[in-house]
C-alpha positions in Angstrom: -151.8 37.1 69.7 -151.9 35.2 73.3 -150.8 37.4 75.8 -148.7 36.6 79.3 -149.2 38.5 82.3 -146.3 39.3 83.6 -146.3 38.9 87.5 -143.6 40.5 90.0 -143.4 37.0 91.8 -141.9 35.9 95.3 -139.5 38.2 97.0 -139.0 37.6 100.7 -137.0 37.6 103.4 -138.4 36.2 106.4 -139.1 38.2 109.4 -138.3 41.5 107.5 -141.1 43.3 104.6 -139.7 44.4 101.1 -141.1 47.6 100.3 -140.3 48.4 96.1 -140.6 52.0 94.4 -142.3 52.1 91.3 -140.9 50.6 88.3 -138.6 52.0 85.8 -138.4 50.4 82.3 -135.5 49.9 80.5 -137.1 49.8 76.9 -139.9 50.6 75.2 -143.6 49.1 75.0 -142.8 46.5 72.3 -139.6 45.9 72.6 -139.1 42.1 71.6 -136.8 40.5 74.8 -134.9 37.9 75.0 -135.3 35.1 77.7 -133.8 36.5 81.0 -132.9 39.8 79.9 -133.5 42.5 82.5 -136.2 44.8 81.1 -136.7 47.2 84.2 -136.0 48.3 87.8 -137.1 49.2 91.1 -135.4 50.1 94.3 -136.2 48.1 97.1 -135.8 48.5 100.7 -136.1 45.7 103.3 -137.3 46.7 106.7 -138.0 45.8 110.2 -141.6 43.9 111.3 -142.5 44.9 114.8 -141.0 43.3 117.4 -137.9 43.1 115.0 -134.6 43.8 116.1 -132.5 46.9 114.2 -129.4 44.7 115.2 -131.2 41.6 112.9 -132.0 43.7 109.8 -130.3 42.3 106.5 -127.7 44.3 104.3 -126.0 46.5 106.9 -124.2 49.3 105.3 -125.8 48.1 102.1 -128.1 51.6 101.1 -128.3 50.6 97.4 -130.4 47.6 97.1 -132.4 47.1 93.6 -134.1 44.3 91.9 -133.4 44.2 88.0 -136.5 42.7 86.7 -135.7 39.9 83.8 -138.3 38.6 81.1 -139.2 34.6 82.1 -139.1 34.3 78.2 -138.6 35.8 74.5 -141.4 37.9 73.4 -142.8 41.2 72.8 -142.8 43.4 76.2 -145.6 45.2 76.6 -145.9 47.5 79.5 -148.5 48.5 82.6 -147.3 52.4 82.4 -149.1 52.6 85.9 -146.6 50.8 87.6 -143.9 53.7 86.7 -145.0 56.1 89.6 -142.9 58.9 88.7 -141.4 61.7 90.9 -139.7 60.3 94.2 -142.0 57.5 94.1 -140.0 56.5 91.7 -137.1 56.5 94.0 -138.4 55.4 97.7 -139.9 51.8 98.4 -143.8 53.1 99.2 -145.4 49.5 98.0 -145.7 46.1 99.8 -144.0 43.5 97.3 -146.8 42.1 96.0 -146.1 38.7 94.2 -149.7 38.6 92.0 -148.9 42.5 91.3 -149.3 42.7 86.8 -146.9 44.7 85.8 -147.0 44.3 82.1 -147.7 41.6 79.7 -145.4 39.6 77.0 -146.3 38.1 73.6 -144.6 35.0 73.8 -142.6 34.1 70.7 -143.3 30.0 71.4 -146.7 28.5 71.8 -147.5 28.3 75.6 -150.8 27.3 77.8 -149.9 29.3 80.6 -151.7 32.3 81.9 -149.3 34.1 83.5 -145.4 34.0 84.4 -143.2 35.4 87.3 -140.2 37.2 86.5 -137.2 36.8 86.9 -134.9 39.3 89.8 -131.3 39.5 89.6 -130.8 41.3 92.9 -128.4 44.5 93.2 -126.6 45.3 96.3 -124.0 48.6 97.1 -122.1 50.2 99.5 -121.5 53.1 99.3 -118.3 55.3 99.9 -120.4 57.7 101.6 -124.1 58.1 102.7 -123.7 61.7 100.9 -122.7 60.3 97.6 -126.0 59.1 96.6 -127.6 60.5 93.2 -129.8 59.8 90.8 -132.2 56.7 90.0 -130.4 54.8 87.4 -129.0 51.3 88.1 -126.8 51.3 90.9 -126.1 55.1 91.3 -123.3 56.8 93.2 -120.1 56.0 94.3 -119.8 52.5 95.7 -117.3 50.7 97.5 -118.5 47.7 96.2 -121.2 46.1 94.4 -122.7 43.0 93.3 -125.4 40.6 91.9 -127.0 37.8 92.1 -130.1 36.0 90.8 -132.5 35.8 93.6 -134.3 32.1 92.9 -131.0 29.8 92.2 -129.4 27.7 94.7 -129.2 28.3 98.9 -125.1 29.1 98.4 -124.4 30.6 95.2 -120.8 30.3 94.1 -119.3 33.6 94.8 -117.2 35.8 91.9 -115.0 38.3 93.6 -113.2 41.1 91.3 -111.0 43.0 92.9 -109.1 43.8 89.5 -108.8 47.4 87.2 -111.1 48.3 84.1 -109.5 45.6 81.4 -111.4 42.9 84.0 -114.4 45.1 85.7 -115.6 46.2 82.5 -116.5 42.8 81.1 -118.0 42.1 84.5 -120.1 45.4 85.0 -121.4 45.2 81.1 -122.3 48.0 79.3 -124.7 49.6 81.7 -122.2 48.8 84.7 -124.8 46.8 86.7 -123.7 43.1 85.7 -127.0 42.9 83.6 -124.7 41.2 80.5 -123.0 38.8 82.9 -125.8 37.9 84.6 -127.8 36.9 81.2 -125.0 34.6 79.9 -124.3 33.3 83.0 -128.1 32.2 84.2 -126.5 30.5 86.8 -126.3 30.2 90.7 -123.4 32.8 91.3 -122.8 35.9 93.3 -120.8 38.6 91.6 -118.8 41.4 94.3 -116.8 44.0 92.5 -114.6 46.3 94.9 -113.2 49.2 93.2 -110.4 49.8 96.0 -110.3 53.4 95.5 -107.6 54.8 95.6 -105.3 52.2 95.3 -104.8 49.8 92.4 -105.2 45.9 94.0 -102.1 44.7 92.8 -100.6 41.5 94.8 -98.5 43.0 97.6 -101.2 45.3 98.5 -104.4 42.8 98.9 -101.8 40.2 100.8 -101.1 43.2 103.1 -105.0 44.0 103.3 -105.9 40.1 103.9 -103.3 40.2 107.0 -103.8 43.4 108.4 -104.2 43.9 112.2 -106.5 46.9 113.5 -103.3 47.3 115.2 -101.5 48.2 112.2 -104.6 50.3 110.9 -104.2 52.6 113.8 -100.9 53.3 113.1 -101.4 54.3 109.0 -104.1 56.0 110.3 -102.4 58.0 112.4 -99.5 58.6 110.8 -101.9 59.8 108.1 -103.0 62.4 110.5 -99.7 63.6 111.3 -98.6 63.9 108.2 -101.1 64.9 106.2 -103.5 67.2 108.7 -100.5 68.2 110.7 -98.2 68.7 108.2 -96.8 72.2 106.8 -99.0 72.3 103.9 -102.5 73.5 105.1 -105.3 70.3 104.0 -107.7 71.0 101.6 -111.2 69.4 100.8 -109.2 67.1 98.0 -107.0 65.9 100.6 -109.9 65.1 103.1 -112.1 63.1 100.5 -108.8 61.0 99.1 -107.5 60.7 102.8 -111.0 59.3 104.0 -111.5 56.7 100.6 -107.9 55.8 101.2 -108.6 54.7 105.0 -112.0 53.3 103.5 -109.9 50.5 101.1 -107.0 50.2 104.0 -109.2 49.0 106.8 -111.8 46.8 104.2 -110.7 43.0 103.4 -113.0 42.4 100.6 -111.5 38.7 100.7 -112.7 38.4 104.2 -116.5 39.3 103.8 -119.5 38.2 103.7 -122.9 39.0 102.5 -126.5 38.7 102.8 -128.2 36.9 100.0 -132.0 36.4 99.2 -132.3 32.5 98.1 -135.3 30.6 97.5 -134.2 29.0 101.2 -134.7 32.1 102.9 -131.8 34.8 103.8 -128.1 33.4 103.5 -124.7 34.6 104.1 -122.6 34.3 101.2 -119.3 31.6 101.2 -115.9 32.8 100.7 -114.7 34.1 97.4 -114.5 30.4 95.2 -113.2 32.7 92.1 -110.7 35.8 92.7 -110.4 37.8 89.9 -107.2 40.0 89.1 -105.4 42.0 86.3 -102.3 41.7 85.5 -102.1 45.6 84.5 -102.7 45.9 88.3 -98.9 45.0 89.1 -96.3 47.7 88.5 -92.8 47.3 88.3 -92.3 50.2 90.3 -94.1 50.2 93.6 -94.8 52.6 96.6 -93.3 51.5 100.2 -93.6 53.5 103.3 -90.3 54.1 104.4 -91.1 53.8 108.6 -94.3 51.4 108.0 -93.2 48.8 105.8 -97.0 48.5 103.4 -97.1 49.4 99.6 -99.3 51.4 97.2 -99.9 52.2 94.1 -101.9 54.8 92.7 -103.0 56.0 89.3 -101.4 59.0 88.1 -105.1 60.4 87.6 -106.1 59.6 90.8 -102.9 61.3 92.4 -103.8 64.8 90.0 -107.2 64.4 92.3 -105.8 65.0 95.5 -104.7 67.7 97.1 -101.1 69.4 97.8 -100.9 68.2 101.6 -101.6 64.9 100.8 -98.9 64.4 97.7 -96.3 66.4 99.9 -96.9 63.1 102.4 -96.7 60.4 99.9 -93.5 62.4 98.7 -91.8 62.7 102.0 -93.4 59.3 103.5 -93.1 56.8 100.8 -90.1 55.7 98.6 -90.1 54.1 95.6 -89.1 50.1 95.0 -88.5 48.2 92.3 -90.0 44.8 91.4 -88.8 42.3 89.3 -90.7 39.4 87.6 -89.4 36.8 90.3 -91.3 39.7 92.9 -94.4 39.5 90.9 -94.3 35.6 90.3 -93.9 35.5 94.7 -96.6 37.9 95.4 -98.8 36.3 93.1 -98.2 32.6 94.8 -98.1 34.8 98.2 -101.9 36.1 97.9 -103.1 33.0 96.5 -101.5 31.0 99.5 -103.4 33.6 101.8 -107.0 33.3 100.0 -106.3 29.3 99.9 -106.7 29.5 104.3 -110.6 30.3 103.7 -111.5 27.7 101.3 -110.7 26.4 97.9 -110.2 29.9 96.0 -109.0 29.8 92.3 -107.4 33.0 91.0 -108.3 34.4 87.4 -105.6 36.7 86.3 -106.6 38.8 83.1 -102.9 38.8 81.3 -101.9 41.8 79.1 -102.2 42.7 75.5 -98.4 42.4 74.3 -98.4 44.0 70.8 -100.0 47.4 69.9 -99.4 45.9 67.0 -97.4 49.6 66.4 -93.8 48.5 67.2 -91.5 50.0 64.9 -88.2 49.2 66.7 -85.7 47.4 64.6 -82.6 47.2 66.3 -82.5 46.1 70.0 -78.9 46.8 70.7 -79.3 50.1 72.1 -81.4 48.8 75.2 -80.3 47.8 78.3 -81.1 44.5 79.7 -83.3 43.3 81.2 -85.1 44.7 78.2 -88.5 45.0 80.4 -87.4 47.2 82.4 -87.8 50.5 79.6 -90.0 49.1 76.7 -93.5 48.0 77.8 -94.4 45.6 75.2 -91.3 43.6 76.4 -92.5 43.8 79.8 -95.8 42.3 79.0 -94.5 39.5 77.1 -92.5 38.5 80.5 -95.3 38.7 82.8 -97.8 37.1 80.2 -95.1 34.2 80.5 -95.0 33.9 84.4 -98.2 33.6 84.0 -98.1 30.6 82.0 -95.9 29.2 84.6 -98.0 29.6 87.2 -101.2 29.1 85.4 -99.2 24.9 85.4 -101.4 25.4 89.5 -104.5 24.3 89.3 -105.5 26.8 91.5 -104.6 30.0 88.8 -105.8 30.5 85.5 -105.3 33.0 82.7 -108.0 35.4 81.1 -106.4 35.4 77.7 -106.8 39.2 76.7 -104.3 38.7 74.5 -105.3 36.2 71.9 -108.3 37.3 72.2 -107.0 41.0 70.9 -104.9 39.4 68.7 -108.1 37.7 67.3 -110.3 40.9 67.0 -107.6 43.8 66.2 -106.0 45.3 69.4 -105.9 48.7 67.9 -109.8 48.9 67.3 -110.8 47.0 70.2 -108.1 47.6 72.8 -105.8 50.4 71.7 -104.6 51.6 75.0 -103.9 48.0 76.4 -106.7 48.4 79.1 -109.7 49.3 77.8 -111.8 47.6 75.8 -114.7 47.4 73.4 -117.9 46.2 73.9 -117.1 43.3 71.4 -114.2 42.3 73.3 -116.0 42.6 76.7 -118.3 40.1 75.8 -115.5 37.7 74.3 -113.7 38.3 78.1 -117.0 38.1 79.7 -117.3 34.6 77.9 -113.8 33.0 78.6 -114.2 34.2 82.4 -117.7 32.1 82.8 -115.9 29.2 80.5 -113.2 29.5 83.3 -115.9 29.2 86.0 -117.8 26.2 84.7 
């Protein structure tokens, strides 16, 4: 059987050196791959040449950076276990990024004349909420504020995927082994994938159009009324209330819409364009929403997230906040709000995942007995409504839908989405699918 060597291959960024840990695999020795599927790992860390400036060096902020290592074609994988250091070594970048460096060998399932092939590196890149919560050496460990991914040898300005959107749209996005790995096989494209979780807060439409035209001005007054009311308030604070107060200030200050990025191209080290795709869930917008009664922004918070905290900081939101309610005309307006807001930085086309709107369990009979508008109590109603608006709006060229709901109505919402939000891996590959269909 002809054998490949399998070669790290070029990985540079000009001026700077990439150090890499040792490699961890992701299957076994054998294990027959398919063409661009990521079949290990190393962390990588890019650092200064002398003479360098600290002020020059790439991915600021950025203390996650991997390279998922993909097969350059289908074969049989068969490993170098001397490139898996072990220990720590395992963890730090210790090794020069060698381009000739073997790491393993494939079996190639066609007939080919070559003696050796690079692979391929879909790059990974994290913030993290904290420089104290790193752990671990799996694929993109710890608690992010936002990740992404993109494959290092296509295009100089990759078109950019921005999710700022709850599980029933990051799941499909973040695959299986939440590191993009899935997407980034059926895609095999030029793009750049950024998911922002937002924690606390769920990125519904009022909230990211007050985060895209937010003033540090305006910062320093939440923040300090923050303070007041939570660290100077009657109730004493407690470590809950520091770590929610701090990841709150964390997703109030950030516009993910905003940034850019650093990106490894073929070309040399790039900043990534503007958001081209924005995508959003439409589980994200509540009919009942947070507004603070001297401030004027909104939030809303997961009920889960809000049993995380601690007393001083509910006994704020309770005094601090009052709630509002929104009507589908609301929603409609913020919707065609943020998208005129993303629209000033470039050509941005929002992808709004729409909502399952049968359980498929509704037993009710007689409708009578229900006020109108009927929305406003039963939730099946209420996603019928805003799945409509959506098709209103989706008449823009500039939104489209992510149709959740056929596609559960196609596969059996109660095995594959029975809580509305989250879904099986089935259907995250059928989302996962409509979503590139969307982008190409």
């Amino acid at each position: 059987m002809t054998e490949i060597a399998l070669v790290l291959g070029a990985l540079q960024v000009p001026g700077f050196v990439v150090k890499k840990s040792g490699i961890y695999w992701l299957y076994p020795d054998g294990y027959e791959c398919r063409n661009n599927q990521a079949v290990g790992y190393c962390n990588i860390s890019v650092e200064l040449f002398s003479g360098a400036k600290p002020a020059d060096a790439p991915f600021a902020g950025e203390s996650t950076l991997q390279v998922a290592l993909a097969a350059p074609a289908e074969g049989r994988l068969r490993i170098d276990r001397e490139t898996s250091f072990g220990g720590y070594l395992n963890f730090h970048g210790v090794q020069i990024w060698n381009p000739e460096t073997v790491i393993g060998y494939l079996e190639p399932a066609d007939a080919t004349t070559q003696d050796s092939l690079p692979m391929r590196h879909l790059l990974l890149a994290g913030k993290l909420m904290t420089a104290m919560a790193d752990f671990g050496t799996s694929l993109l460990p710890g608690w992010h504020s936002h990740v992404r991914a993109w494959w290092t040898d296509e295009g100089t300005a990759p078109r950019t995927l921005l999710s700022l959107a709850i599980c029933d749209a990051r799941g499909p996005i973040l695959g299986d082994q939440s590191a993009f790995l899935e997407i980034a096989e059926d895609s095999q494209a030029a793009m750049h994938i950024v998911v922002v979780d937002n924690e606390p807060v769920v990125p519904c439409a009022p909230f990211l159009i007050e985060q895209f035209y937010r003033t540090e001005a305006e910062f320093n007054q939440i923040a300090n009324d923050m303070r007041q009311g939570v660290f100077n308030g009657p109730i004493p604070a407690t470590p809950a209330d520091y770590l929610f107060i701090g990841s709150l200030l964390n997703t109030l200050r950030d516009c993910p819409i905003r940034k850019s990025h650093d990106i490894i191209t073929p070309a040399g080290l790039r900043r990534s364009p503007a958001p081209e795709f924005l995508l959003l869930s439409a589980n994200a917008e509540p009919m009942n929403i947070m507004r603070h009664k001297r401030l004027g922004y909104h939030l809303m918070i997961h009920r889960f997230r809000l049993a995380a905290t601690g007393p001083a900081t509910l006994a704020w939101l309770n005094a601090a906040f009052e709630n509002v309610r929104r009507s589908m005309s609301d929603i409609r307006n913020d919707y065609l709000r943020l998208r005129n807001a993303v629209g000033a930085l470039g050509r941005t086309k929002l992808l709004i995942v729409n909502r399952m709107s049968t359980s498929g369990r509704e037993d009710i009979a007689f409708y009578a007995p229900f006020d109108a508008p009927m929305g406003n109590t039963l939730i099946n109603i209420a996603a019928k409504e805003i799945n409509l608006l959506l098709h209103d709006l989706a008449d823009d060229g500039d939104i489209a839908i992510v149709d959740v709901d056929a596609i559960a109505a196609e596969l059996g919402g109660a095995d594959h989405l029975p809580d509305g939000v989250h879904q099986s891996g089935e259907m995250q590959a059928r989302v996962r699918a409509e979503i590139l269909g969307l982008i190409r």
